[in-house]
N, C-alpha and C positions, 0 to 999 in steps of 0.2 A: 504494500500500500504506500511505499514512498517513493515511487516513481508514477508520472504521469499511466503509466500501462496498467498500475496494480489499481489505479483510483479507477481508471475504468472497467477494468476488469469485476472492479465493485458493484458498480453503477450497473453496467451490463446485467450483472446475477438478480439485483435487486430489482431494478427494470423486468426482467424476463417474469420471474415471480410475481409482478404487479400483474403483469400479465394475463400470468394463470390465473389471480384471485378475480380477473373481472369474467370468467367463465363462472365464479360462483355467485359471484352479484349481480350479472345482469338476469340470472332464470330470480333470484331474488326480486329485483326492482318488477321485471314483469310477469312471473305470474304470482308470487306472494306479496304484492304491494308493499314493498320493502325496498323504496329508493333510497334510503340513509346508509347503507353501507357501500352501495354502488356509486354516491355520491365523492364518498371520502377516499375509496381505491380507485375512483377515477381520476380523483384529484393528483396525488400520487402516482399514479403512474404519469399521469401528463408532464407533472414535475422531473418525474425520472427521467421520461424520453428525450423531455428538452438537454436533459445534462446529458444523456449517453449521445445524444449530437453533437453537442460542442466539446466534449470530451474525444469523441471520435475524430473531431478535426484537428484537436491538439495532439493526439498522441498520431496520425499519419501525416502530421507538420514534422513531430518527433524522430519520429523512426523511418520515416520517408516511405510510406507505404505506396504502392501504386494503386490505379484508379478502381484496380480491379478488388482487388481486396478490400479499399475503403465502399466499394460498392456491393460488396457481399456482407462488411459488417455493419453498413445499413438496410439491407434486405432483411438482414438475420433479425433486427429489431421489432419488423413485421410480421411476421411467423412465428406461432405459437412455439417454444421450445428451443427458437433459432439463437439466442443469445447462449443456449447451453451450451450448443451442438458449435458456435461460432469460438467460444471462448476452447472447446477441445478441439478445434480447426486451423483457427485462426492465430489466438492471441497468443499461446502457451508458446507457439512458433518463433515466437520474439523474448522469450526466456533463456533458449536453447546457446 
């Protein structure tokens, strides 16, 4: 976590998890009329994405990533799972 790659490698984890939890609040908000939790992990996650963005361009300013890999570890954002599956693909590559 004290290099730009570990903060986002955070951000990512945490991000993807926001993720899964709005699979559980949105069958909440619509069919148990239960917007209040859908409301707050929405919030958060929006928060998240916007930092695993601009974290994403700090650390491919960083480690000079190409367009292609900053473009799969914005896709992976989109996709259920994809920030796992991107962090065992992509990030850990830049450890080695």
């Amino acid at each position: 976590m004290n290099t730009t790659l570990g903060r986002f490698r955070a951000v990512a984890f945490l991000e993807g998890c926001s993720f899964l939890l709005l699979f559980i609040t949105m069958p909440l908000k619509y069919w148990m009329s239960m917007p209040k939790p859908n409301y707050f992990v929405g919030m958060v996650h929006g928060l998240l994405f916007i930092l695993y963005v601009l974290l994403l361009i700090s650390v491919s300013f960083e480690n000079k990533w190409s367009f292609k890999k900053i473009f799969l570890a914005f896709i992976a954002s989109l996709i259920p799972f994809g920030t796992f599956i991107a962090d065992k693909k992509l990030y850990r590559t830049e450890l080695n």
